[in-house]
Backbone as a printed PyTorch tensor [residue, N CA C, xyz], in Angstrom:
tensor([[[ 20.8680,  -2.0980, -20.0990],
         [ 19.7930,  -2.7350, -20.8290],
         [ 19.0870,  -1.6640, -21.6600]],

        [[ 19.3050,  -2.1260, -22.7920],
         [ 18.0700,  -1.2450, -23.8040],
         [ 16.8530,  -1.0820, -23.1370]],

        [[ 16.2230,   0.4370, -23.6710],
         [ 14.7930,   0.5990, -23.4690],
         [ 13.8730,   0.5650, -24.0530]],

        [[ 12.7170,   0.1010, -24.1550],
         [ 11.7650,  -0.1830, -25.3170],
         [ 10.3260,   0.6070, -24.6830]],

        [[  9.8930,   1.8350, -25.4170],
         [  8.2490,   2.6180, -25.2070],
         [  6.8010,   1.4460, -25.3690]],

        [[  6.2110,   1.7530, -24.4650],
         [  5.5700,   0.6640, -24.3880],
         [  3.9470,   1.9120, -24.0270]],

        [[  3.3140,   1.7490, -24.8970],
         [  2.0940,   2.8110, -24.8950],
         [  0.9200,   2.0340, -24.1840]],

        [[  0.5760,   2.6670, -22.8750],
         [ -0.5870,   1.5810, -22.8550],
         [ -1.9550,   2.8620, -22.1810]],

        [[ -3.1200,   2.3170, -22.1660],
         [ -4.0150,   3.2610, -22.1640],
         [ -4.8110,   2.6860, -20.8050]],

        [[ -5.0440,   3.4330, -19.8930],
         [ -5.9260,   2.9850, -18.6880],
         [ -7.0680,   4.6800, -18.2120]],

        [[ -7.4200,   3.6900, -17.5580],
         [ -8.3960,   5.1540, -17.1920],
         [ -8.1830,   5.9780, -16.4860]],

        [[ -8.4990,   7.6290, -16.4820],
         [ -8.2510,   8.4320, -15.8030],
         [ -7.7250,   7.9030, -14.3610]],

        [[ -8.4450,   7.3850, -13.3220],
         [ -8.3010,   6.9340, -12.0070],
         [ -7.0680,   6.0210, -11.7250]],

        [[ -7.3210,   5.1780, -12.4920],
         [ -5.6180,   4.4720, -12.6860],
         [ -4.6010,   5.4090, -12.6130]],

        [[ -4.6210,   6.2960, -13.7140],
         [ -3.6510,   7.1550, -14.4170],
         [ -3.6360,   8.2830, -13.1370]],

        [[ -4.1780,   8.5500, -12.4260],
         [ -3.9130,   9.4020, -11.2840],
         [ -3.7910,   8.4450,  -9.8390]],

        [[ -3.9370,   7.7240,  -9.9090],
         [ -3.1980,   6.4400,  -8.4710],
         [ -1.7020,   6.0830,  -9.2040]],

        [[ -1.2600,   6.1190, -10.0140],
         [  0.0220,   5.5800, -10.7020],
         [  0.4650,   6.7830, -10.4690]],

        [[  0.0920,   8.0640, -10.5460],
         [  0.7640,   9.0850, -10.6840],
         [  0.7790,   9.5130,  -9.1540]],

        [[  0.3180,   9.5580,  -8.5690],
         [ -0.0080,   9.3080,  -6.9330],
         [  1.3120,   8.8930,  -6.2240]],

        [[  1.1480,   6.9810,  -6.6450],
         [  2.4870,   6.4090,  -5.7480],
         [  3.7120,   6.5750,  -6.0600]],

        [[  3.1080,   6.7640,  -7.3690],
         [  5.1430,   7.4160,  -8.1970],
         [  5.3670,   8.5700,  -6.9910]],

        [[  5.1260,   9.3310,  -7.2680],
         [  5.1980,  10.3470,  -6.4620],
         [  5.8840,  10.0930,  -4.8960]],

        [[  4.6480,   9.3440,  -3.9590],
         [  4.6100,   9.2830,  -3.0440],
         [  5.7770,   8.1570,  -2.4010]],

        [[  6.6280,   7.9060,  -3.7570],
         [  7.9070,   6.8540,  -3.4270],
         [  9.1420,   7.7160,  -4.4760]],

        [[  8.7090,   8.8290,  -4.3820],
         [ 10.2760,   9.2320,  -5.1620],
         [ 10.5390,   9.0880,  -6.3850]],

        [[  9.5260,   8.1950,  -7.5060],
         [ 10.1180,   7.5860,  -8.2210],
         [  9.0110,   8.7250,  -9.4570]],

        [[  9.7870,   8.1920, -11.0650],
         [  9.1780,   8.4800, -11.8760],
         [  7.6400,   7.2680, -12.1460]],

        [[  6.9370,   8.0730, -12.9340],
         [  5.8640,   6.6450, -13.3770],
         [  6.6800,   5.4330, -13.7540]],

        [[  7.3550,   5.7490, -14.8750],
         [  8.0090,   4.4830, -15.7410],
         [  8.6920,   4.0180, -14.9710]],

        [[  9.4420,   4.3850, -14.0190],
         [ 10.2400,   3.3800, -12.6260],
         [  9.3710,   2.4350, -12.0560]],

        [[  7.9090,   3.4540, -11.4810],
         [  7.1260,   2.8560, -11.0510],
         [  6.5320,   1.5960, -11.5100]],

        [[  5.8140,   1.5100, -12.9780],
         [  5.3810,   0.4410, -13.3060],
         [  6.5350,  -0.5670, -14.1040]],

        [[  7.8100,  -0.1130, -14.1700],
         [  8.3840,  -1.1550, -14.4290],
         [  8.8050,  -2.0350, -13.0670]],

        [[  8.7530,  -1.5470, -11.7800],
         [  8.8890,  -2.1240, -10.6740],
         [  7.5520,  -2.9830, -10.4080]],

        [[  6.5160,  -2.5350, -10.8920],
         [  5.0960,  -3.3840, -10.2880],
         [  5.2780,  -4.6550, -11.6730]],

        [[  5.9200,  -4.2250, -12.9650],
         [  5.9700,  -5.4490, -13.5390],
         [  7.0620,  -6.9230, -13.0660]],

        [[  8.1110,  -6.1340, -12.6280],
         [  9.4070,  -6.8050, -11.8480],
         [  8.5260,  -8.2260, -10.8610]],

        [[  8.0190,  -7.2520,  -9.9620],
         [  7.3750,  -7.7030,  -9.2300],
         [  6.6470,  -9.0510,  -9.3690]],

        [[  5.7290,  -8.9450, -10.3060],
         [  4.7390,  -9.8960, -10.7520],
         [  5.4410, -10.7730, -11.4810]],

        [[  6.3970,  -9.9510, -11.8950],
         [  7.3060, -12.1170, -12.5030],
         [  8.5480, -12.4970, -12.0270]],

        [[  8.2900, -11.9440, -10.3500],
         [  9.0040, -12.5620,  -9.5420],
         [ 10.6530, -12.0130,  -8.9410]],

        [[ 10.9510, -11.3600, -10.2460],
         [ 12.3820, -10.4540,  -9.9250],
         [ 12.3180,  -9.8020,  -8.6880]],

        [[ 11.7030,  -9.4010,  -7.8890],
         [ 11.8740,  -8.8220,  -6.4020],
         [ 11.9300, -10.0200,  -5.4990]],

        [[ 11.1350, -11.2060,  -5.7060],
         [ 11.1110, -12.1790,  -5.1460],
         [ 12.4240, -12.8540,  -4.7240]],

        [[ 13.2780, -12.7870,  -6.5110],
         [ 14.2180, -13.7680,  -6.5590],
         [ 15.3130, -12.9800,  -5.7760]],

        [[ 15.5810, -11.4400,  -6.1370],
         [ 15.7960, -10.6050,  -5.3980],
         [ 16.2840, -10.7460,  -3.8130]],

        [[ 15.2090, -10.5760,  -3.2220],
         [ 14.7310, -10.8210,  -1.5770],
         [ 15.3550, -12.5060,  -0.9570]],

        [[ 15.3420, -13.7540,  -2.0730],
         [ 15.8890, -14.6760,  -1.9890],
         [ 17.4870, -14.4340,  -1.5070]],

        [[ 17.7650, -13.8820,  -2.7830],
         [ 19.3940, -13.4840,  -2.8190],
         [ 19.4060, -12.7180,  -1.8060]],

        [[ 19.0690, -11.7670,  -1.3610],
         [ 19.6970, -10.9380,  -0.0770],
         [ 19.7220, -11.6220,   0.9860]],

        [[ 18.5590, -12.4680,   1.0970],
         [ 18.6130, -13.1040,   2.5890],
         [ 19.3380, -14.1920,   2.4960]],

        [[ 19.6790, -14.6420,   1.8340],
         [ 21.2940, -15.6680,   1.5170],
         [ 22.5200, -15.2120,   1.9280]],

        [[ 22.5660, -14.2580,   1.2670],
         [ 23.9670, -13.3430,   1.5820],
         [ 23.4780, -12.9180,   2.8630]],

        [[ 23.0400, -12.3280,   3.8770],
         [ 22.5620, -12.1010,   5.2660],
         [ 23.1180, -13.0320,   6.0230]],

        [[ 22.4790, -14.6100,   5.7200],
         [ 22.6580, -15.6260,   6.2010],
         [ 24.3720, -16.2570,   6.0630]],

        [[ 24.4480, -15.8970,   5.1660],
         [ 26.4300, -16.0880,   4.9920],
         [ 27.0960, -15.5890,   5.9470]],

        [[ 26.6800, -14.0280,   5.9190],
         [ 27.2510, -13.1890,   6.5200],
         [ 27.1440, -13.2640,   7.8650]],

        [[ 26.2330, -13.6560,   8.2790],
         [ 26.1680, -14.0960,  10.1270],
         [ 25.4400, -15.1010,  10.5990]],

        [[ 25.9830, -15.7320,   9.6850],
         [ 25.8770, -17.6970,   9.5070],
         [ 27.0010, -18.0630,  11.0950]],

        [[ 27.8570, -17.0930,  12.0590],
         [ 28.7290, -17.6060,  12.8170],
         [ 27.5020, -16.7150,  13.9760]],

        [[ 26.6370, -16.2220,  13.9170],
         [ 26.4020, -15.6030,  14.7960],
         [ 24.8350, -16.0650,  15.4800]],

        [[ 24.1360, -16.8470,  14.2370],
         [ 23.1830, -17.9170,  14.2460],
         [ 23.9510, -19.0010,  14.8500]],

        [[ 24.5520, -19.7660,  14.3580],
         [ 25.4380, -20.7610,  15.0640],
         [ 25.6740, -20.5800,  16.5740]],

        [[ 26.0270, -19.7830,  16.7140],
         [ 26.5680, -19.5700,  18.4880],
         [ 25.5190, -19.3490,  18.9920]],

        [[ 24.1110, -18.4790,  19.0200],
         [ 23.3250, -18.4240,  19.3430],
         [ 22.3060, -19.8310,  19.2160]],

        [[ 21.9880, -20.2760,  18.4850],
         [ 21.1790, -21.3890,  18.4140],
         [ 22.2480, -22.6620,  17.9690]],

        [[ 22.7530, -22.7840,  17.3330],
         [ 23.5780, -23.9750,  17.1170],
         [ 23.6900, -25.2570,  18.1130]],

        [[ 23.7750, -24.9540,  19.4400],
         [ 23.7350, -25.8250,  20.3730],
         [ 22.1300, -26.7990,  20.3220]],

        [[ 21.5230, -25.9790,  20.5040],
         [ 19.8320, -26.0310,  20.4410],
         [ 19.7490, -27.4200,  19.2240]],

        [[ 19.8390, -26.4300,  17.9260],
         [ 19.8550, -27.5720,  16.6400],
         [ 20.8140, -28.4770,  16.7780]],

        [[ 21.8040, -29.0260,  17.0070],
         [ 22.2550, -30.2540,  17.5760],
         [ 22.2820, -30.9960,  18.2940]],

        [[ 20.8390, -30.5150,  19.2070],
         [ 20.9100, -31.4680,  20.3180],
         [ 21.7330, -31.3240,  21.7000]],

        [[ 22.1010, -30.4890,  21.6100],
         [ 23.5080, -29.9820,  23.0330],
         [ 23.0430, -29.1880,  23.7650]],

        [[ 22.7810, -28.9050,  25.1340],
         [ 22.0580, -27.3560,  26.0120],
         [ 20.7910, -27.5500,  25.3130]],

        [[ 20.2550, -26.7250,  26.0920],
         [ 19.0910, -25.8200,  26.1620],
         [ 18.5800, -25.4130,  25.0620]],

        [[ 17.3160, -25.8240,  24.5120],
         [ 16.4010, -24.9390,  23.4120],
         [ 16.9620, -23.1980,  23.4230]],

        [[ 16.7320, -22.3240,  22.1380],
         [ 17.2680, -21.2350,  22.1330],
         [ 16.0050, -20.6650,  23.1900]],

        [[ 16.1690, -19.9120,  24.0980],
         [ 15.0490, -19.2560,  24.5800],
         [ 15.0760, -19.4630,  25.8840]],

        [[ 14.7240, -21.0620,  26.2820],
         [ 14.9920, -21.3640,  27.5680],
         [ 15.8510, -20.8880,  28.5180]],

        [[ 15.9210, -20.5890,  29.7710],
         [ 16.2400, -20.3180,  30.1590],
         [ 17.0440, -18.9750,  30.6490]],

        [[ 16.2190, -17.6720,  29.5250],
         [ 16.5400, -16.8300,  29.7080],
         [ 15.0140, -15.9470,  30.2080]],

        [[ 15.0650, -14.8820,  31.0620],
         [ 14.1630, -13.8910,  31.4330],
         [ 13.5740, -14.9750,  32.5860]],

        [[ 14.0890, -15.7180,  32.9840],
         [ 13.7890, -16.8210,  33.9000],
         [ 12.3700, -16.3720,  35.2790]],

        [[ 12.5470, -15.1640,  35.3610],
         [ 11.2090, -14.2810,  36.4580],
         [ 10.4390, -14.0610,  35.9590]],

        [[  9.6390, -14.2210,  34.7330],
         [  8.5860, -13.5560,  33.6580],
         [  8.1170, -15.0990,  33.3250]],

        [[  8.1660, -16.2110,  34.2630],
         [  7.2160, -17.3530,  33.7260],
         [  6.2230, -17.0570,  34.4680]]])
């Protein structure tokens, strides 16, 4: 993706908290606030959507065996009946 300079003017205190968390995450400024813009229109969101989809694909057989019974109605709620001395 092309890059486009984008000049913007804030006040000293800003301009040293931006320069702060850049820092304090590894990153350059311009990483930085192009990530806090990401952010605010949702691209990390949609992001975080997609990963936990693919998560869920991925051990979609391991949810199933563990709770699957439960959500259909078959056995025992997930939980029940385990640690059975700690009621």
């Amino acid at each position: 993706m092309a890059k486009t300079q984008l000049n913007v003017r804030v006040d000293e205190n800003t301009a040293r908290a931006a320069r702060e968390r850049a820092l304090e995450r590894g990153m350059s400024v311009n990483r930085y606030i192009e990530e806090l813009v990401r952010q605010d229109t949702g691209e990390a969101g949609h992001t975080f959507v997609e990963a936990a989809a693919d998560f869920m694909k991925q051990y979609e057989s391991v949810f199933t065996e563990e709770f699957g019974a439960a959500r259909e109605g078959r056995g025992e709620p997930a939980g029940e009946g385990r640690d059975e001395g700690r009621h």
